[in-house]
C-alpha positions in Angstrom: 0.0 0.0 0.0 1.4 3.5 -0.4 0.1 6.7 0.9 -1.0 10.1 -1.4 1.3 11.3 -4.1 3.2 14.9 -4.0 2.5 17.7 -5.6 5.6 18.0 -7.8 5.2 21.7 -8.2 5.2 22.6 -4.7 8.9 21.6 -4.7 11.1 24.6 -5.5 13.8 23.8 -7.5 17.1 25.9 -6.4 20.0 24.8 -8.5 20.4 21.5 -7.7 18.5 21.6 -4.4 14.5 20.6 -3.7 12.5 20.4 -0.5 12.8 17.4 1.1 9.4 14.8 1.2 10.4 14.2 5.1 9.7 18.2 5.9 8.4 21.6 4.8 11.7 23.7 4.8 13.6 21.4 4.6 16.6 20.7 1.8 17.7 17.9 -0.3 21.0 17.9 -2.3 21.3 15.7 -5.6 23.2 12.5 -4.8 22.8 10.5 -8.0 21.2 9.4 -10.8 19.8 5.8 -12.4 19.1 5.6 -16.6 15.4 4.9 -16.8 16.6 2.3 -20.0 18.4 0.3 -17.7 15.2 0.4 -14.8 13.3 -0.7 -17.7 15.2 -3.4 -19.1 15.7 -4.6 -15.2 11.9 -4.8 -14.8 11.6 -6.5 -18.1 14.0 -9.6 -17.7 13.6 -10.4 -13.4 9.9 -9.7 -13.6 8.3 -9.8 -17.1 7.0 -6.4 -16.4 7.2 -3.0 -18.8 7.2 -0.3 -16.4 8.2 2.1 -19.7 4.7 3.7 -19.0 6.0 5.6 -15.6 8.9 7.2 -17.4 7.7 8.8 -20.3 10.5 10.2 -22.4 12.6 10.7 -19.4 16.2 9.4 -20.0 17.2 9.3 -15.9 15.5 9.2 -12.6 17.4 11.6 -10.0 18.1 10.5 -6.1 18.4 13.1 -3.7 19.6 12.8 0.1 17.6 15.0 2.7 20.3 16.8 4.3 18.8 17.1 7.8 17.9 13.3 8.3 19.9 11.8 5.2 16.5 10.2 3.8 17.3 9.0 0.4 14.3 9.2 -1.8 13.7 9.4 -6.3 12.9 12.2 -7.8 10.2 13.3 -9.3 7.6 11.8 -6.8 5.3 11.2 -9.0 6.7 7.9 -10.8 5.1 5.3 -7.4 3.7 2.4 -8.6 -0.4 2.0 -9.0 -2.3 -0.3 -8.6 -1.6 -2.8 -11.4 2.2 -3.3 -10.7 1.6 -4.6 -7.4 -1.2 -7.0 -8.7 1.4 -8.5 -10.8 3.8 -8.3 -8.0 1.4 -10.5 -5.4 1.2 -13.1 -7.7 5.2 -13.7 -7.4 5.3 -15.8 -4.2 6.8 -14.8 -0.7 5.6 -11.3 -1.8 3.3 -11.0 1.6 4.3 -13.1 4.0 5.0 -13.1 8.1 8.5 -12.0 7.9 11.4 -11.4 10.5 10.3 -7.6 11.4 6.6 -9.4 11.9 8.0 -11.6 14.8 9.7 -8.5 16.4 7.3 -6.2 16.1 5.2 -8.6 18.6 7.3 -8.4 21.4 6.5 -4.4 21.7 2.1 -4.7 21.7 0.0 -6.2 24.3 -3.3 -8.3 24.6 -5.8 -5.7 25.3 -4.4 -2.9 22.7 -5.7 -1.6 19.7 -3.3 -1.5 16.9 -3.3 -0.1 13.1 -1.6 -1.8 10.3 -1.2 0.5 7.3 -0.4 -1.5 3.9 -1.4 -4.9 5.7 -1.9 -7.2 2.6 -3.4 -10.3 3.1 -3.8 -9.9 7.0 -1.1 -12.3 8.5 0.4 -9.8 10.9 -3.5 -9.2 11.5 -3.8 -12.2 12.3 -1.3 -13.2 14.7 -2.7 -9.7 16.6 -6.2 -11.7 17.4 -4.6 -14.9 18.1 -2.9 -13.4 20.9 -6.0 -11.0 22.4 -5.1 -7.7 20.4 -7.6 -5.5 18.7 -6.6 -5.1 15.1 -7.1 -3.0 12.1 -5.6 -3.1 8.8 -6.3 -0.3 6.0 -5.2 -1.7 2.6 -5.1 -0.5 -1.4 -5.2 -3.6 -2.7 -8.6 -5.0 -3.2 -7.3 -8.7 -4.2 -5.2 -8.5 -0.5 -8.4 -7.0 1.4 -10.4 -10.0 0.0 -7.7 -12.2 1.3 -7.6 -10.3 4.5 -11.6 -11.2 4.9 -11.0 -14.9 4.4 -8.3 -14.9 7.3 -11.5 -13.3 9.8 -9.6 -10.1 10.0 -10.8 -6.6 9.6 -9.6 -4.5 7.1 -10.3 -1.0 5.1 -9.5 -0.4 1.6 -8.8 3.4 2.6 -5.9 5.5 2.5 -4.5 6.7 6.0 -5.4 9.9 5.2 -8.4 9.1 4.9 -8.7 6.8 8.3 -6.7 10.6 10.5 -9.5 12.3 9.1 -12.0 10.4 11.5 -10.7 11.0 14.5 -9.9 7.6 15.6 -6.9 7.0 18.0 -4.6 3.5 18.6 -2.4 2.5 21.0 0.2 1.5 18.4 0.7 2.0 14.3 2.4 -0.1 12.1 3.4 -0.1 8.4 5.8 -2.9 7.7 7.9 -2.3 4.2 5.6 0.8 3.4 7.3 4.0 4.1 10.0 3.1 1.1 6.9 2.6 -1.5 5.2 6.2 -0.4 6.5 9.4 -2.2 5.6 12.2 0.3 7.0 9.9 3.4 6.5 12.9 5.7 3.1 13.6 5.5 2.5 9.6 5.7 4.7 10.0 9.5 2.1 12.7 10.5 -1.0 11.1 9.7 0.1 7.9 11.5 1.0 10.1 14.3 -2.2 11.9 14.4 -4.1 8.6 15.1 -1.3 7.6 17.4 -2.2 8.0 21.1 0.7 9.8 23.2 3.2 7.6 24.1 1.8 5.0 21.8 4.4 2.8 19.6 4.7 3.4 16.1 6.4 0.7 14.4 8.4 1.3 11.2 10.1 -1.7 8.9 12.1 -0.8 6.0 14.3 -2.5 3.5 17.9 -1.7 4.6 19.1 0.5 1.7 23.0 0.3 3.3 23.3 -3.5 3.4 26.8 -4.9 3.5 28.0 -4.1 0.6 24.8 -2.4 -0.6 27.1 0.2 -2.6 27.4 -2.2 -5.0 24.0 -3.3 -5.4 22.0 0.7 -6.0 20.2 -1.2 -9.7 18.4 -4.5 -7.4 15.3 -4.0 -9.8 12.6 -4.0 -6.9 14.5 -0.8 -5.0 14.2 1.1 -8.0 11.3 2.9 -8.9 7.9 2.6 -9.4 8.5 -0.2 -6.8 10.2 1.7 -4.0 10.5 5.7 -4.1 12.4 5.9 -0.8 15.9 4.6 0.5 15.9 4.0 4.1 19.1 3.2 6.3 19.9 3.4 9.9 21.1 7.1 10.6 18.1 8.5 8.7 15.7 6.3 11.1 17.4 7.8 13.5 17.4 11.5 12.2 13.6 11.7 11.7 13.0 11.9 15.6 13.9 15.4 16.2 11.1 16.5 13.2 8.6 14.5 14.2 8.7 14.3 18.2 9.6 10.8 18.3 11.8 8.9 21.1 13.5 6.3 19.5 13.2 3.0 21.9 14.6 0.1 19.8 16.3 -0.6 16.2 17.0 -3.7 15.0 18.5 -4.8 12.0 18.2 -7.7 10.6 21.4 -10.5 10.6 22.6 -11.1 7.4 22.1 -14.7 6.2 24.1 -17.2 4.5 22.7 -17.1 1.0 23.0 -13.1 1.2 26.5 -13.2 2.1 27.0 -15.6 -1.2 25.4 -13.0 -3.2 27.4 -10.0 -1.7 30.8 -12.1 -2.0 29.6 -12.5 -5.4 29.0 -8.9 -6.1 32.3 -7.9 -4.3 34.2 -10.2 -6.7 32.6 -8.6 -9.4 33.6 -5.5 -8.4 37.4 -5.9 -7.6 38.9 -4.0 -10.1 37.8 -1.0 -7.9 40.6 -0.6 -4.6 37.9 -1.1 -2.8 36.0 -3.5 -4.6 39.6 -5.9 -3.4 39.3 -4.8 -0.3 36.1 -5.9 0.1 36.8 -9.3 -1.4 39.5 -9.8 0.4 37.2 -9.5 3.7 34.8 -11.5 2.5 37.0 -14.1 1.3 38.7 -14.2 4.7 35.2 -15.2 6.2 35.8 -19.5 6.1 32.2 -20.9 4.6 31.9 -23.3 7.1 30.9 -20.6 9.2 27.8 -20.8 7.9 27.4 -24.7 7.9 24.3 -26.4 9.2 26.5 -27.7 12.2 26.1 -24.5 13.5 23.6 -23.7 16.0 20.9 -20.9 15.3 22.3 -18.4 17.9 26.2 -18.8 16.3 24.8 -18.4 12.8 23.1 -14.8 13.8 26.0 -13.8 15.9 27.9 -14.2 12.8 25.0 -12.5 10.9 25.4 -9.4 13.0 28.5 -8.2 11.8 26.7 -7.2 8.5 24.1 -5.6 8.0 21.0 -7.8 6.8 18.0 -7.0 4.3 15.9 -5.0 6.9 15.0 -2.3 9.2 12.8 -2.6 12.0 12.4 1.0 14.4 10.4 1.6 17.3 9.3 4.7 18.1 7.7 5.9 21.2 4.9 9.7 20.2 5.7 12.2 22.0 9.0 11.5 23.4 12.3 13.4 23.6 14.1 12.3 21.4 17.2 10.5 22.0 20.6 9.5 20.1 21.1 5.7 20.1 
């Protein structure tokens, strides 16, 4: 699910410089720049997709850093995927599913608390909410996941959040797991889930981690680029938004690289080692023995291990209202 499109033309353009999506006032610097022919082609041969309709006769798609929070995001904002793409998407499987941010995220809400899921798909978060006691609410775009969501005896609206703030309604905790990156103006999103947000109530954020172990490398993985994702999310800019929006930050996890990511990124570092520090980074990798990551290994070694890189994903916990702190 994503949340309402910008207005491209409220965005002054100064020289290289626009207003950031996180903030009114706020600047972003051009950082760098993808050729729309190679988006397209990446769409075409991993997904069977033509995406050519977003771009127009555009030849490149501009990324621009925030430079208060270092929030990442494309440019122009109007390029987010409808409707259609992620119908397409959904049919690929593991593209909902209860996922590693799902199981954490459970740890911080309670039996007896009413919690909103914003871009819930087919419910499965949801769903582990009633099994254990908790009052759940889901608002969804896509019609095909909120007739999914029904069969799984959850509740959910096909609304926008917008749309839900507007009401008046108010939750002990929101949630939007791998949304924020798919939502062009990501700042007014944060405010509306804030404004049905009780004070002191947790709003839960996961994200792909855009600055993965080796991640540098990897800036063309087809389903990062738009109309897919419009926003690049990494630890210091989770951090960073808590001063603009009032937020304490209580917990951030990221999650432990595993074994068959560490074969792709030691396969994209080799790739690379023509670069100085393409090498350098081989050589580290290389130095890792793979039997580090054999099956004779219990589960708690194998994360240990996975904790010295960064893994695919974000998960922040924010507490309204607090002062915000540096972790």
């Amino acid at each position: 699910m994503r949340g309402d499109g910008c207005d491209t033309d409220s965005l002054s353009v100064a020289g290289l410089d626009i207003e950031s999506p996180i903030g009114e006032g706020l600047r972003a610097a051009f950082a760098d720049e993808v050729h729309v022919g190679c988006i397209i082609e990446k769409y075409k041969s991993d997904y069977g997709l033509d995406v050519s309709s977003y771009f127009g006769s555009r030849q490149a798609v501009k990324v621009y850093r925030c430079c208060r929070t270092g929030y990442r995001f494309y440019y122009p904002h109007n390029l987010a995927g409808r409707e259609d793409l992620y119908a397409a998407l959904q049919q690929r499987p593991g593209y909902y599913r209860f996922k590693w941010e799902h199981q954490i995220a459970l740890r911080y809400v309670h039996a007896g608390e009413n919690v909103l899921e914003v871009g819930c798909g087919g419910g499965l978060f949801l769903e582990q909410l009633k099994l254990r006691g908790i009052d759940g609410l889901g608002l969804e775009l896509s019609s095909d996941a909120v007739a999914e969501a029904a069969k799984r005896g959850v509740t959910v609206r096909r609304a926008l959040l917008a749309e839900h703030a507007s009401e008046g309604t108010v939750h002990d905790a929101v949630c939007a797991f791998q949304v924020l990156e798919h939502v062009p103006c990501v700042g007014a999103f944060i405010k509306d889930a804030l404004t049905v947000l009780k004070p002191g109530g947790a709003f839960i954020v996961g994200v792909p981690n855009s600055n993965p172990y080796l991640y540098r490398y990897e800036k063309d993985h087809t389903l990062n680029l738009p109309p897919h994702h419009m926003g690049l999310w990494d630890v210091s800019a989770l951090r960073n938004i808590t001063s603009i929006f009032g937020l304490r930050l209580k917990a951030l996890h990221v999650e432990p690289l595993r074994a068959e990511e560490y074969a792709h990124y030691y396969a994209l570092a080799t790739k690379h080692a023509p670069t100085p520090a393409g090498r350098l980074f081989a050589a580290a990798m290389a130095a890792v023995p793979k039997l580090l990551f054999s099956r004779s290994l219990s589960a708690a070694a194998r994360a240990a291990i996975g904790h010295l890189c960064q893994g695919r994903n974000l998960l922040a916990i924010y507490e309204k209202g607090g002062q915000p702190v540096r972790v």
